[in-house]
N, C-alpha and C positions, 0 to 999 in steps of 0.2 A: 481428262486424258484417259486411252484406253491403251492396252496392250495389245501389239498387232506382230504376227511371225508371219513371216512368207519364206519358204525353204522346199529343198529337197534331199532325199538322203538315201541311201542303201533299200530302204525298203521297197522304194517307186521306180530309182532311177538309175539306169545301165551303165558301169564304171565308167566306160568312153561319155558319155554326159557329165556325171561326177567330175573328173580328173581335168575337163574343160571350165566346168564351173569354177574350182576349187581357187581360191585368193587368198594371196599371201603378199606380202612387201608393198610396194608404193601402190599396187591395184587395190590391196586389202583400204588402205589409207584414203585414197581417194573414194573410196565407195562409202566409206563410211562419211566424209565427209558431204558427199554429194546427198545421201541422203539424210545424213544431220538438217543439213539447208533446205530441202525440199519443203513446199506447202501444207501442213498438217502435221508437219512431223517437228518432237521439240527433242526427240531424242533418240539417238540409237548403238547398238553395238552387232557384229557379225561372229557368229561363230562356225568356223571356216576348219574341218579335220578333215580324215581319212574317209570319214563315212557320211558326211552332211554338210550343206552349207546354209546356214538360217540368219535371217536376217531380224531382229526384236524391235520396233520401233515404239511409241509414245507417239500417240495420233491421236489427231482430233476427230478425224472423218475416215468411217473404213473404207468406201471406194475411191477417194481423190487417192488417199496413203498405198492402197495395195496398188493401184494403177501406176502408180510413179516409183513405189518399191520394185516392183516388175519390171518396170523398164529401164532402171539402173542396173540391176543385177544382170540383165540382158547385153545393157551397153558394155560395163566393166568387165563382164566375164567373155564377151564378142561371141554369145551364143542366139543365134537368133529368135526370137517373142516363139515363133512356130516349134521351134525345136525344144525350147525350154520348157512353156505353159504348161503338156501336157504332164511332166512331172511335178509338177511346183503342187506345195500344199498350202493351206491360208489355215491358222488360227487367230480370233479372237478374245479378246478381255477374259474371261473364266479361262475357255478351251488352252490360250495361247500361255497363261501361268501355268495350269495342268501340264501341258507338254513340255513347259521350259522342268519344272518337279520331275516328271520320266527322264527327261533326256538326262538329268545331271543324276537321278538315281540308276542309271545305268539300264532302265528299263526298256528305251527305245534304240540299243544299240547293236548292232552286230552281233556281238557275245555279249550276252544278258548277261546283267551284273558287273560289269566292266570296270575301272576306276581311272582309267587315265582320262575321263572324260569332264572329271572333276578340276583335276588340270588344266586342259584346253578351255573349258569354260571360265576359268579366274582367267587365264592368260587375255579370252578374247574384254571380260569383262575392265582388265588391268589398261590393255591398249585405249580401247573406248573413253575411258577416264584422262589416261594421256594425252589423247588428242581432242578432248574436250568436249566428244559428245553423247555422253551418258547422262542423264538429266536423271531428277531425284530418285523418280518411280523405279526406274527398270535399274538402277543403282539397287534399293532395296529389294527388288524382287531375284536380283543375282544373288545379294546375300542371302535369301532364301531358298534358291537353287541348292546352292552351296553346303547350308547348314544343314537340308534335307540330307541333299548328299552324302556329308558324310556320317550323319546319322546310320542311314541304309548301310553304309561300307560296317560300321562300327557295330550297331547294335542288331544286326540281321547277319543271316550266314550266305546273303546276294552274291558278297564278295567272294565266298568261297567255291560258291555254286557255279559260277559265270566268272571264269578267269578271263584277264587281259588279251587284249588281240594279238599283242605278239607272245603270250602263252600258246593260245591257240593256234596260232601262224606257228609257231615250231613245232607243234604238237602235230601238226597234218604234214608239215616240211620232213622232219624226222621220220616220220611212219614210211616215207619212199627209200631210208638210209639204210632201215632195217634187213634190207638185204643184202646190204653191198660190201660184206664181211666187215660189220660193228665187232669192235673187242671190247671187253669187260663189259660186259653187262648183264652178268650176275648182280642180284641184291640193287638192281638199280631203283630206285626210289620214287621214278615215274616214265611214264610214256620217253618222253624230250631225255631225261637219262639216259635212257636203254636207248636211244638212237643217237647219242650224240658222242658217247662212251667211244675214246679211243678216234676222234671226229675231228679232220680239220673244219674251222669254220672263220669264214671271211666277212668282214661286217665292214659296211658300204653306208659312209657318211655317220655325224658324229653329235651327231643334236641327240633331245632326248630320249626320242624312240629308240636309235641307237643304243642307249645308254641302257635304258631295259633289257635290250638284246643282248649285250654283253654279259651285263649280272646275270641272265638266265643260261647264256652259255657258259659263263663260268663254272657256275653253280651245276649245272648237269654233267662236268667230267668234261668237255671236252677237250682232246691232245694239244689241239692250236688252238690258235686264236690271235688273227691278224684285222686290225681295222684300217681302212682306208677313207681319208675325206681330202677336200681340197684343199684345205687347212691344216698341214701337216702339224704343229702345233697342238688343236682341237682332237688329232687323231692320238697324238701320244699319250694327253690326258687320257684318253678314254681309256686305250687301252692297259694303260699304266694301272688304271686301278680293278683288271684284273689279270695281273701278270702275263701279258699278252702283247703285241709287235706292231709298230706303224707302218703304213707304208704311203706313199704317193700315188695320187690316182693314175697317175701317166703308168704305174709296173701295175695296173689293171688287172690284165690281161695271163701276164705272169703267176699273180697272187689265186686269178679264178682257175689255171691251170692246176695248182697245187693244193685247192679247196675240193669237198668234199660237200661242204653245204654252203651259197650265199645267200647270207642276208640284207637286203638292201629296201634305204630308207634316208633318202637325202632331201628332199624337198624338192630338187632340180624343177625347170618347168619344160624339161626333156630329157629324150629317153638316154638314160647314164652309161647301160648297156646296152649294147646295143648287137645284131645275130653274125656278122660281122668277128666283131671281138671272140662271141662267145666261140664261133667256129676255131680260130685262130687261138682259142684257151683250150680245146678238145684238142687240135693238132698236137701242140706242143707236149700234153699228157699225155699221148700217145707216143710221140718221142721217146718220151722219158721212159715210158713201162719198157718200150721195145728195146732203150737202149742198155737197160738193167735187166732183162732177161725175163719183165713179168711182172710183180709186183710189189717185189721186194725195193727197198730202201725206201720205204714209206710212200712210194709215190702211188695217190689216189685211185680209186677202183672207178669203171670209165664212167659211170651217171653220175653228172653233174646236178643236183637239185639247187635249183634257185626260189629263197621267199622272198615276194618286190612286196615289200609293207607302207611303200609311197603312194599318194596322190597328188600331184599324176604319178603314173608309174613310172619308176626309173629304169623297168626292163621292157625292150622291143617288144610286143606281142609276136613277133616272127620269130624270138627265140623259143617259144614251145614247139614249133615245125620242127627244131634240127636233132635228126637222132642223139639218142643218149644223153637228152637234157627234161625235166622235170621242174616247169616253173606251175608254182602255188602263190597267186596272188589274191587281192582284197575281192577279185568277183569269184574265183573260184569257195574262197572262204564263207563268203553268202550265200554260195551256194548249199555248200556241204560240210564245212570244217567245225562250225560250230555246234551242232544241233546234240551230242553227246554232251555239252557241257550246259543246257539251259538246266535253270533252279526251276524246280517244280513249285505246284498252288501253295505252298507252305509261307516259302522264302516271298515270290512275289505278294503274296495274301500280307507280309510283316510291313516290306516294304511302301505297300501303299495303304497301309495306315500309319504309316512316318508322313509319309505325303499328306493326307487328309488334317492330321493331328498341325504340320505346321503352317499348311493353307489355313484351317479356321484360325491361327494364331495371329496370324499376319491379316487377315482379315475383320477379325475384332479390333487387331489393335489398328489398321489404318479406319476400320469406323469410328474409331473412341478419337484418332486425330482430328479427325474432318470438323466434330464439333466441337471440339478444343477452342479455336475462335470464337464462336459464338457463347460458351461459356465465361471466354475473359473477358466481352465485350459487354456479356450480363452484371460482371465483378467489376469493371470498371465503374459501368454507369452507375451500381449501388454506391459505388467509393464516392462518385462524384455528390450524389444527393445526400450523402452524410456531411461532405462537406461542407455542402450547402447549406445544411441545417443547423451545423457545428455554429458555424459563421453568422447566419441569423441571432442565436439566440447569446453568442458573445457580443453582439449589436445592444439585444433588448436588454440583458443580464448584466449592465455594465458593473453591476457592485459584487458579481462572484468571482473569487479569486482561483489561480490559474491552474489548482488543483483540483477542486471540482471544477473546473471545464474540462480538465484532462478527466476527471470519471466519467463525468456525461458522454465525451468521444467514448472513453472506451464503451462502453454500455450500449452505444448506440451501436457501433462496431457490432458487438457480441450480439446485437437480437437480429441485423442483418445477417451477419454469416448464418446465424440458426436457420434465419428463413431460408437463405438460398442451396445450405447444404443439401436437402433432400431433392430439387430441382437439378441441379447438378451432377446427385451420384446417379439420378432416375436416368440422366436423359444419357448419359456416358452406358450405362447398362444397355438403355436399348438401342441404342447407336449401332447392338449387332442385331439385331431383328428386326424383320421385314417391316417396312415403310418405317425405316427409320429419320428419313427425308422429311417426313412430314412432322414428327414430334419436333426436329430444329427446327425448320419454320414456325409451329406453333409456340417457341418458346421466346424466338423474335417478333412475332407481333405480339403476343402478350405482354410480353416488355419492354414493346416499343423501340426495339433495337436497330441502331441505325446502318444497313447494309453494308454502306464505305466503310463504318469502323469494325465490322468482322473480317471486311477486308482488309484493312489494315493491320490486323492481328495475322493474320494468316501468312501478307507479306512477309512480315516482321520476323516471325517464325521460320521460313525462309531462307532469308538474309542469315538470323544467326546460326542456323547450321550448312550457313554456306552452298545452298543452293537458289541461285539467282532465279528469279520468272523468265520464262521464254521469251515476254519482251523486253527484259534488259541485255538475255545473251543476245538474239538478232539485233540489239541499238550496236553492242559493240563487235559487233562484226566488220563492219565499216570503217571501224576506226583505224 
């Protein structure tokens, strides 16, 4: 089995592609399942964010698996073969673990160095297991994602160099507020501080990202802080934990009137706001200044800044057309928002020798498994011809008693392991260098070793850690 990615992402592919591709809910479900099923393929997981959507499979064959990968992701995401192809990228076995090590090290993202991607990557690898189709390999190779990961967050300063995308998404949001009479922002403590100081701000939907968005509006001073989701419940939590206000999505309109900066990030698979509302959120500010004489009684100064941190987006593209509004969303941010925040040769130079350090790790030790089989099937067979021999000579030996037979076993025991110890530590050693294939061969026909019974070890091994063969899960499919 080899390791096969077909995806596209921020770096190839234009948000309006992105935000069409992007799965979530019962399409996320079905895709995976669809190509769980598929010819060549014994296993898969999708990971599906802001900025990419990749598909990781366990293939037998690279052109039947990307032909049929492609064409599911085509169907399920209803974007046509002509439209998609030209973005799509393919890696294989080495290339495709490499990239799965960037992607979770933050290296291939938006804002270098990132961490919510660590997240999204257990969540996709969390779903895949739930619905049954993550098979052994790409199981361990997520937990090596993983552990990379957060190596690089912990023992490198990646993390610090390359903040979060909703850092960076308020840090470019903010910078349009800096003019629209910010108070206190003296001694502000960063960018997002100094612009949000004395700032109402409206946060639109109430899942995780949300939940980032809040702790860092909290944390920067800002005066308000109203969240809105469809789940009035889900919105109170959030805002509850930072002293902050719910509201229902229906007083929308109301809420953006009275906002100064919104943040929005719901998942919706349509636009939340829409140019409409936001005109009718302008009127009514308008109102309000005229009917207080100006600006007094807190009511908002007239640019409205909106950050849409969804994919798809949750703000109309026609909302940038209408005067006195400022939307900064995920293409504007690959465009421009991030590029002050990449880590230099240092930080990346750490990071990927975290990477290297735990690819050869994970690659010794699945060569030291492969022949693990053929080792116990060498341990076996010596066991058998001791017995064999035990049992011959208790035949001829009928007048020794049952103590000296037990010394002779052990004896005989003890000069076989000698012999085999050095055959065994050899061939586990170079199980990691080149033509290591050919030493396990050589050590099955040297001893004769019967190919069903290393297969039988290997099942066996399997089974007890609870990973079936690809032909037991497709037997019960059926069932």
């Amino acid at each position: 089995m080899s390791v096969l990615v077909v995806g596209l992402s921020h770096k190839g592919a234009p948000l309006t592609t992105l935000e069409r591709v992007a799965l979530s809910g019962d399409a996320l479900d079905k895709l995976l399942h669809d190509v769980s099923r598929a010819d060549d393929v014994a296993g898969t997981f999708v990971l599906s964010t802001c900025n990419r959507v990749e598909i990781y499979a366990e293939v037998d064959k690279f052109h039947g698996a990307v032909t049929v990968v492609c064409e599911l992701l085509s169907r399920h995401s209803q974007v046509a073969p002509a439209e998609l192809t030209p973005y799509l990228y393919v890696h294989y076995q080495d290339r495709a673990v490499q990239h799965l090590l960037a992607v979770a090290c933050g290296l291939d993202s938006m804002v270098i160095g990132e961490s919510q991607i660590l997240g999204q990557l257990r969540h996709a690898l969390h779903l895949a297991r739930e619905r049954g189709t993550l098979g052994r390999a790409l199981s361990d190779l997520g937990s090596l994602a993983l552990r990379a990961g957060k190596r690089a967050q912990s023992q490198t300063s990646i993390g610090a160099a390359g903040a979060s995308l909703v850092s960076v998404g308020l840090q470019v949001a903010t910078g349009h507020l800096e003019g629209n009479g910010a108070a206190g922002t003296d001694g502000a403590s960063s960018p997002a501080a100094a612009g949000l100081a004395g700032k109402r701000v409206l946060v639109v939907g109430a899942g995780a990202m949300s939940g980032l968005v809040v702790a860092s509006v909290a944390r920067a001073g800002a005066a308000g802080l109203t969240v809105a989701s469809r789940t009035l419940q889900r919105a109170q939590r959030l805002a509850a934990s930072a002293r902050g206000r719910a509201s229902e999505m229906s007083d929308l309109v109301a809420e953006m009137a009275a906002a100064d900066l919104v943040v929005t990030c719901t998942g919706a698979s349509g636009h939340v706001i829409t140019a409409d509302m936001v005109s009718d959120a302008l009127r009514a500010r308008a109102d309000a200044a005229s009917s207080s004489g100006g600006l007094s009684g807190g009511v908002p100064p007239t640019v409205l800044v909106l950050l849409d941190l969804a994919m798809p987006r949750d703000v109309d593209p026609q909302v940038a057309d209408l005067p006195g509004v400022i939307v900064t969303d995920l293409q504007t941010l690959a465009a421009d928002g991030h590029s002050a925040f990449d880590p230099g040769e240092r930080e990346i130079g750490e990071v990927r020798k975290i990477m290297a350090e735990e690819l050869a790790s994970h690659m010794s030790a699945r060569r030291a498994a492969a022949v693990t089989p053929t080792v116990v099937a060498l341990r076996a067979k010596a066991a058998r011809v001791v017995d064999a021999e035990i049992a011959r000579l208790a035949g001829r030996l009928d007048g020794l008693n049952a103590s000296a037979m037990d010394e002779i076993a052990k004896s005989m025991q003890r000069v076989t392991d000698k012999l085999l110890h050095d055959p065994t530590v050899r061939i586990k050693e170079l199980a990691g260098s080149p033509g290591a294939d050919s030493y396990e061969d050589a050590l099955r026909v040297l001893f004769d070793l019967d190919p069903a019974a290393v297969q039988a070890v290997a099942q066996a091994d399997a089974k007890l850690a609870g990973w079936p063969d690809a032909a037991t899960e497709r037997a019960g499919d059926g069932a």
